[in-house]
C-alpha positions as YAML, in Angstrom:
chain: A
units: angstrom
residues:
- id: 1
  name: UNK
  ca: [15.67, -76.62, 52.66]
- id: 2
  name: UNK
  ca: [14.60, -73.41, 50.20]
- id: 3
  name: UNK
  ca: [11.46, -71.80, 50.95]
- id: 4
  name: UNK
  ca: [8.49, -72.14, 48.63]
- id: 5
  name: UNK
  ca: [8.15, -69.66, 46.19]
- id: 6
  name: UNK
  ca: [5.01, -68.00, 45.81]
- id: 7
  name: UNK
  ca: [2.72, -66.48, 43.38]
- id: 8
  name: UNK
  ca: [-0.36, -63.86, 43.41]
- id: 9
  name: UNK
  ca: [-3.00, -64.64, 41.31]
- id: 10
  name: UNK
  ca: [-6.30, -63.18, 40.67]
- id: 11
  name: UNK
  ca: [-8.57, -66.16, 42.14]
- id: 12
  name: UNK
  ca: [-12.51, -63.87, 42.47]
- id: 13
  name: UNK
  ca: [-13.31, -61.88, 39.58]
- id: 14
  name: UNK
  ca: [-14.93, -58.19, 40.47]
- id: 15
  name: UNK
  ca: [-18.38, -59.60, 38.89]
- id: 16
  name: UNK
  ca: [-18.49, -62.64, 41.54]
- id: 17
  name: UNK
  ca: [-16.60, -60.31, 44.61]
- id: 18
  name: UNK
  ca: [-19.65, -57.78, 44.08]
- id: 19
  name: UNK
  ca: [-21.95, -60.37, 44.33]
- id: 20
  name: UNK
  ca: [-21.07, -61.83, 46.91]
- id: 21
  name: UNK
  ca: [-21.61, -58.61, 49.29]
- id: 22
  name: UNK
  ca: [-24.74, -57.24, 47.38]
- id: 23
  name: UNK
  ca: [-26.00, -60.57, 47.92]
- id: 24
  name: UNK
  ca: [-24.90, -60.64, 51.66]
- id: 25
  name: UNK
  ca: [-26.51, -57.09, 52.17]
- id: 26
  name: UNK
  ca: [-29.78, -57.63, 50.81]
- id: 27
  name: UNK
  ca: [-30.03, -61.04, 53.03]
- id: 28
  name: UNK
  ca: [-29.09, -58.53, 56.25]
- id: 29
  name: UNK
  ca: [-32.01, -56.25, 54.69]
- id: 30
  name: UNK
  ca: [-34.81, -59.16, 53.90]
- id: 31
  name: UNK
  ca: [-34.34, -60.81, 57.40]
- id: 32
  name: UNK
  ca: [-34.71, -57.51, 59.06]
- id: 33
  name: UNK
  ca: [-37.41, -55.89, 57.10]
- id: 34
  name: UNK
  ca: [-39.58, -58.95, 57.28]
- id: 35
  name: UNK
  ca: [-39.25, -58.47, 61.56]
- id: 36
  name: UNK
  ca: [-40.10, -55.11, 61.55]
- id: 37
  name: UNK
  ca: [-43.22, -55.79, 58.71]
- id: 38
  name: UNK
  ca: [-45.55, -52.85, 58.23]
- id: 39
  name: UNK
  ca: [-44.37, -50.42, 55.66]
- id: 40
  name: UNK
  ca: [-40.81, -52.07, 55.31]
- id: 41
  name: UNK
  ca: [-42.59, -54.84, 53.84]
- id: 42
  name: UNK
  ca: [-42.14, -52.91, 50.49]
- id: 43
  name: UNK
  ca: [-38.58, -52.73, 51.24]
- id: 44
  name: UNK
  ca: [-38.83, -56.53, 51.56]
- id: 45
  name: UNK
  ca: [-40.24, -57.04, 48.03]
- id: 46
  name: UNK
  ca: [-37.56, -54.55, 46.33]
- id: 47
  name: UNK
  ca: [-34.82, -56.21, 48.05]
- id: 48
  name: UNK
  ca: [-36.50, -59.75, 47.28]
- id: 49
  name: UNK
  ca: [-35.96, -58.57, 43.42]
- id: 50
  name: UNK
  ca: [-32.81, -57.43, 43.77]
- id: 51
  name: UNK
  ca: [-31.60, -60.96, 45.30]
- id: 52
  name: UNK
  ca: [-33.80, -62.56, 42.09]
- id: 53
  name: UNK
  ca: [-31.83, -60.50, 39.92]
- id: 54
  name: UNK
  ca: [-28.35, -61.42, 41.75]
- id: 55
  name: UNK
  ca: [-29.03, -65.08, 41.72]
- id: 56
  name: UNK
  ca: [-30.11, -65.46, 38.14]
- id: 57
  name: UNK
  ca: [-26.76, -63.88, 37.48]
- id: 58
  name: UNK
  ca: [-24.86, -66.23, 39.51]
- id: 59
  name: UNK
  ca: [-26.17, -69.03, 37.61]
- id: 60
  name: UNK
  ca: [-25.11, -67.87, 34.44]
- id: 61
  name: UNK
  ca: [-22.14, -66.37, 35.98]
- id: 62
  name: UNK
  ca: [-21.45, -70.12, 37.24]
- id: 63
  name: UNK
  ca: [-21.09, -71.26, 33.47]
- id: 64
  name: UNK
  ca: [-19.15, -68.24, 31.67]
- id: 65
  name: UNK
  ca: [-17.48, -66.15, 34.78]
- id: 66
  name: UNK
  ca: [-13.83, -66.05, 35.99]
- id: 67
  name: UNK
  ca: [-12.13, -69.67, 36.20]
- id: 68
  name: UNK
  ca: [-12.33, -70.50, 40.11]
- id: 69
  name: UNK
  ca: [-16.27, -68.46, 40.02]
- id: 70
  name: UNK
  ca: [-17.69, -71.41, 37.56]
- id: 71
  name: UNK
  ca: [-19.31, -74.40, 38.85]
- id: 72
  name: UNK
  ca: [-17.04, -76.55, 37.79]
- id: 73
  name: UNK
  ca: [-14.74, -75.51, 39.42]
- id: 74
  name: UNK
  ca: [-16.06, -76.37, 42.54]
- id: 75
  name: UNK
  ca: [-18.24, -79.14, 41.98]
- id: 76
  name: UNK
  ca: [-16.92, -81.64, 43.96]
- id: 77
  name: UNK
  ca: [-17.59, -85.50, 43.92]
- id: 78
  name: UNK
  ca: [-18.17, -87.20, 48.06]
- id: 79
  name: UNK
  ca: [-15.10, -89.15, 47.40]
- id: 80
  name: UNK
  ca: [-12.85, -86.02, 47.03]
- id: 81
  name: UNK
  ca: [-15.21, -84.06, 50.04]
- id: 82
  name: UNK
  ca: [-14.20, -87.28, 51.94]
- id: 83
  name: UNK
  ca: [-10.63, -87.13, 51.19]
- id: 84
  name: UNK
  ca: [-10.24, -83.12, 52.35]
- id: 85
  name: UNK
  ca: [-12.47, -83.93, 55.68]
- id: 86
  name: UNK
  ca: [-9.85, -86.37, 56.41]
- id: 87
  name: UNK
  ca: [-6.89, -84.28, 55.68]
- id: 88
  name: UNK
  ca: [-6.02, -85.49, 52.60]
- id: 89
  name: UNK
  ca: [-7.25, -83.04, 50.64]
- id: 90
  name: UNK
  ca: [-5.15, -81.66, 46.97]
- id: 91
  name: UNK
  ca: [-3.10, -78.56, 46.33]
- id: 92
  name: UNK
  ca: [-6.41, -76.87, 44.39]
- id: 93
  name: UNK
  ca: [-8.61, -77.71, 47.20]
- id: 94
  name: UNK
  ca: [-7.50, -74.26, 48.74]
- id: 95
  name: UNK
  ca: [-7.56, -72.28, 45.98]
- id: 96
  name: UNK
  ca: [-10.84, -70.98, 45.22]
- id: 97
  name: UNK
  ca: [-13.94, -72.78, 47.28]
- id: 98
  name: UNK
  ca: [-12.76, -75.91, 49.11]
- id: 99
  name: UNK
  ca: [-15.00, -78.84, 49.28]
- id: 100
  name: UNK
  ca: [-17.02, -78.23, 52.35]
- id: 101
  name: UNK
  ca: [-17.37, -74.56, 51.70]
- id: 102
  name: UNK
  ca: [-18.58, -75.57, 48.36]
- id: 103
  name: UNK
  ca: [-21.05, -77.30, 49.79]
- id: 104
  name: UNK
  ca: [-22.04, -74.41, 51.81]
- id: 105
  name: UNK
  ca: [-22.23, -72.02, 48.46]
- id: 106
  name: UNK
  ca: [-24.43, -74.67, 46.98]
- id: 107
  name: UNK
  ca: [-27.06, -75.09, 49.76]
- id: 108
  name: UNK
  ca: [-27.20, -71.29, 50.96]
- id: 109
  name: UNK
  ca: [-27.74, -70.03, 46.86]
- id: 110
  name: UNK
  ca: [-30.15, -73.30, 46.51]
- id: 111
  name: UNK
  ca: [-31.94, -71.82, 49.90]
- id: 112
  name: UNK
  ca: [-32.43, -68.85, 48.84]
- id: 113
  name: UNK
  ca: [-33.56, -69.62, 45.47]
- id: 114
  name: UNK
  ca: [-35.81, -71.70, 47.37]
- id: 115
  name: UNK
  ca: [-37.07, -68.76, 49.61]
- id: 116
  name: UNK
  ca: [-37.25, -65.68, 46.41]
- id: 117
  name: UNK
  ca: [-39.28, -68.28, 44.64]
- id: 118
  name: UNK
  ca: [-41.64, -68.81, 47.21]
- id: 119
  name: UNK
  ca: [-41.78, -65.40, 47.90]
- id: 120
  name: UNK
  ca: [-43.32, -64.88, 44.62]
- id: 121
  name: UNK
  ca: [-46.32, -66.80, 45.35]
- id: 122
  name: UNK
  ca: [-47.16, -65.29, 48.87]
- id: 123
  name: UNK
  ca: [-49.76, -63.56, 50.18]
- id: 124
  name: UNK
  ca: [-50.01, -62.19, 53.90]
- id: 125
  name: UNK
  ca: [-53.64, -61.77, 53.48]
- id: 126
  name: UNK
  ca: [-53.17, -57.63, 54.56]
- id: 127
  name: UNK
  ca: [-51.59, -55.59, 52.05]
- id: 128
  name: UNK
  ca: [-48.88, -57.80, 50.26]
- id: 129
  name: UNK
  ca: [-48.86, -60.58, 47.52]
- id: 130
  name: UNK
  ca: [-46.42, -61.41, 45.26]
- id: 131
  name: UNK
  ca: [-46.79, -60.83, 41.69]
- id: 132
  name: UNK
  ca: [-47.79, -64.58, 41.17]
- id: 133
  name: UNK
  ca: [-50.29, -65.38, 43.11]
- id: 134
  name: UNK
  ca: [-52.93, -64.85, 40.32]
- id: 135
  name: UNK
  ca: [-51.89, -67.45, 38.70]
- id: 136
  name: UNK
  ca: [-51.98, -70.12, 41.32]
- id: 137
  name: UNK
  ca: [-54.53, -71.64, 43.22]
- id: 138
  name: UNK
  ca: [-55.51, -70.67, 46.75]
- id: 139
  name: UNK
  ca: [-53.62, -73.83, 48.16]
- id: 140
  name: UNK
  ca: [-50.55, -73.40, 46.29]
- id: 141
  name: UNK
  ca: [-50.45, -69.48, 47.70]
- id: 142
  name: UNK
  ca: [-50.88, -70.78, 51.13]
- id: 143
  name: UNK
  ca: [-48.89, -73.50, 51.00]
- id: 144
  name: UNK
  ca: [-45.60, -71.29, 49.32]
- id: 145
  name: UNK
  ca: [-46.72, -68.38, 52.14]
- id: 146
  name: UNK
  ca: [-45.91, -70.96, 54.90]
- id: 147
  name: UNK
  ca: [-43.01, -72.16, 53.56]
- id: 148
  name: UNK
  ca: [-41.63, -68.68, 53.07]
- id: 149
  name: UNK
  ca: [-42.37, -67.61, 56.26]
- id: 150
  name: UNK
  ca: [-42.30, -70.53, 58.96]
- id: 151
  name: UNK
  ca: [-39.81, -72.36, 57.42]
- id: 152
  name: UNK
  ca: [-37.47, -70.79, 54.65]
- id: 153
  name: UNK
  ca: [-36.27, -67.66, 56.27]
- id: 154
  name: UNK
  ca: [-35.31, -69.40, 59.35]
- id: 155
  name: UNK
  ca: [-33.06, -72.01, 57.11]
- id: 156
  name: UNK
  ca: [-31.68, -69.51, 55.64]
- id: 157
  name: UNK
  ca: [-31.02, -67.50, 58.64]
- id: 158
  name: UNK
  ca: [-28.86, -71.23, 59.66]
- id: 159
  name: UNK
  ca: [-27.17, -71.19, 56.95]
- id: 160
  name: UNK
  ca: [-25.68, -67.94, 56.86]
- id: 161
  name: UNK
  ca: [-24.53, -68.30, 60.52]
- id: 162
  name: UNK
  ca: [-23.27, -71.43, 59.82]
- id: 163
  name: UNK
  ca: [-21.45, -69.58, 56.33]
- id: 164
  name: UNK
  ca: [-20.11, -67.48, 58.99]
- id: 165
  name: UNK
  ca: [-19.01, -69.88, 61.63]
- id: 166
  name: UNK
  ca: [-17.01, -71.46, 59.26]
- id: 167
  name: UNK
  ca: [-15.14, -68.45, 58.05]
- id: 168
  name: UNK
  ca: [-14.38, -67.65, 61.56]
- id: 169
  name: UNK
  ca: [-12.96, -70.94, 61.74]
- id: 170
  name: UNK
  ca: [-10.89, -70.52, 59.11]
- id: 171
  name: UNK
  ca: [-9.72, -67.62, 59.94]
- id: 172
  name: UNK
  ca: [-8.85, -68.00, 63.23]
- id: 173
  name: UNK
  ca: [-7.75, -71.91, 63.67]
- id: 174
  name: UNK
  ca: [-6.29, -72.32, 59.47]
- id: 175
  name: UNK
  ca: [-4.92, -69.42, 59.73]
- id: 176
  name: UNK
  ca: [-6.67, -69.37, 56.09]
- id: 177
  name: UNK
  ca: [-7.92, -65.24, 55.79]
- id: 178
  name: UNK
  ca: [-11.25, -66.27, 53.12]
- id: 179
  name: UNK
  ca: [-12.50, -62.45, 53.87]
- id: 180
  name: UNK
  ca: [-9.63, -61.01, 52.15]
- id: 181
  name: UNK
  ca: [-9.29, -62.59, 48.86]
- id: 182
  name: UNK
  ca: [-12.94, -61.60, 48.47]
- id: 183
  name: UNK
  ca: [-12.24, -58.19, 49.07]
- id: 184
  name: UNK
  ca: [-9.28, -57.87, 47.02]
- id: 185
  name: UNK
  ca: [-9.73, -60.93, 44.60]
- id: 186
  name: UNK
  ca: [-6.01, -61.87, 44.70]
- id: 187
  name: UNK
  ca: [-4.90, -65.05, 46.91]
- id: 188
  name: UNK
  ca: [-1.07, -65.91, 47.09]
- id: 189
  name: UNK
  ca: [-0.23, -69.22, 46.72]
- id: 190
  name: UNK
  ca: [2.68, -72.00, 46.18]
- id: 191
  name: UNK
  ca: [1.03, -73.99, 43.80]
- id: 192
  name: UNK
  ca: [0.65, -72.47, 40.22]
- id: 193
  name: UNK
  ca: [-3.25, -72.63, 39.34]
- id: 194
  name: UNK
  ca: [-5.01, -70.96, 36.54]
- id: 195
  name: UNK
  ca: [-5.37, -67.70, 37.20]
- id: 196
  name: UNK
  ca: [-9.41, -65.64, 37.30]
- id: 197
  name: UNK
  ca: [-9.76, -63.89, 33.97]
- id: 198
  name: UNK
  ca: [-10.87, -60.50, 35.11]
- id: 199
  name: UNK
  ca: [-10.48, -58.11, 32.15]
- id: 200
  name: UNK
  ca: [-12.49, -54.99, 31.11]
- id: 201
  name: UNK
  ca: [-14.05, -57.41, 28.59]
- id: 202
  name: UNK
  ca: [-15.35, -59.55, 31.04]
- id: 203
  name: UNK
  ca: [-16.36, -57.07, 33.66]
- id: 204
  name: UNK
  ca: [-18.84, -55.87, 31.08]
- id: 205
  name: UNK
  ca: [-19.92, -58.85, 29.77]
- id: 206
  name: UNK
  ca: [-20.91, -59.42, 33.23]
- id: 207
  name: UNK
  ca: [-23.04, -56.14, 33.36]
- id: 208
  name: UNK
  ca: [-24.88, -57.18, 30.51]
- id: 209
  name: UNK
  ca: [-25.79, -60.35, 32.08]
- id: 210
  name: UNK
  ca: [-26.77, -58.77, 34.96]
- id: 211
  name: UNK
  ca: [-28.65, -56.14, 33.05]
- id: 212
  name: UNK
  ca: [-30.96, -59.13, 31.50]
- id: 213
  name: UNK
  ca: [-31.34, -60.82, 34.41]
- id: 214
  name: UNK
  ca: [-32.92, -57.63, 35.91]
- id: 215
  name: UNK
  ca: [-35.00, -56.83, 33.10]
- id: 216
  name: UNK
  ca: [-36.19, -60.36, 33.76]
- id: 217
  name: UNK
  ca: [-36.66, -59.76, 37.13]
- id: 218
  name: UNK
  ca: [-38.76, -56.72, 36.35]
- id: 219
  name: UNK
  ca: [-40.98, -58.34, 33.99]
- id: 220
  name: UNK
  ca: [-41.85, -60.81, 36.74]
- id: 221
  name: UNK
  ca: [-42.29, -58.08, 39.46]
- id: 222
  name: UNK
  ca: [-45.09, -56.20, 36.70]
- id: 223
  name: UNK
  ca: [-47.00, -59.32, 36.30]
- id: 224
  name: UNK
  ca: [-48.45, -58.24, 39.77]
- id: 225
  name: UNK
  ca: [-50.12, -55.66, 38.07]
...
């Protein structure tokens, strides 16, 4: 029986690999800079902006990025998530974000959406308020304040560890390395699947988007006044 042949192919563009650990850093520095309060709160705020900024890329990096960094590809239907719980998952499954760590990607970026948003429209009654609360009423401040603070950051803190449980997993009882690909963007495989396009063209088409999406994000942050 002849071995498989194999084939390395660029899987995460640099766009969607940098994202990825800006995003994961700024989570690290939000969760700990909201314990520690006091002056790190304006830590909190800058890093809250940056995440704005990253996630409003995503999303329109999720239409127009690198093949296996769209949506689409990894917008999976419950029939097919059922079919790769029970082992009987396709060739492509592995490739770029299998069906239950797609799920994952969706509800930790729909989190913190979720938890930047809300953000926006707190107030801790001391020193901080986000830069919308002057244009909501009293009860929508307080009710987006508990939410950000009782609830959201603790779901979030959940699904990270569970992000990172199941990487662990992977790594250690697949045998499936997800840390490295994301590193180095390249994933060798036996099937032939499109390959990421990750070009000098697209690498800067992704700084403009990024570069809108923060100008966005700074317009928002000077409505605070």
């Amino acid at each position: 029986m002849q071995p498989h042949s194999t084939i390395t192919l660029r899987i995460w563009d640099l766009p969607t690999r940098l994202f990825h650990w800006l995003l994961a850093a700024c989570t690290i520095g939000l969760v700990v800079s909201a314990k520690v309060g006091g002056n790190a709160m304006v830590w909190h705020f800058r890093l809250g902006y940056v995440v704005l900024a990253l996630l409003l890329f995503r999303l329109v990096w999720g239409f127009v990025g690198g093949y296996w960094s769209r949506f689409s590809s990894f917008f999976y239907s419950p029939a097919r998530i059922l079919r790769y719980m029970r082992g009987q998952g396709e060739a492509q499954d592995h490739v770029g974000h299998n069906p239950l760590g797609a799920l994952s990607v969706f509800g930790l970026l729909g989190m913190l959406v979720l938890q930047v948003l809300t953000g926006l429209f707190s107030d801790d009654e001391i020193a901080f308020a986000g830069p919308l609360t002057r244009f909501v009423s009293g009860d929508w401040v307080s009710w987006a304040t508990g939410l950000h603070k009782e609830v959201g950051q603790y779901l979030v803190m959940a699904l990270v560890a569970l992000h990172v449980l199941a990487i662990v997993f992977y790594t250690v009882v697949k045998k499936e390395s997800l840390v490295g690909p994301m590193i180095s963007g390249d994933k060798t495989l036996t099937t032939p699947v499109p390959a990421a396009r990750d070009d000098a063209a697209a690498r800067v088409g992704a700084l403009v988007v990024l570069l809108l999406c923060s100008a966005l994000v700074a317009w928002i942050a000077s409505l605070g006044g």
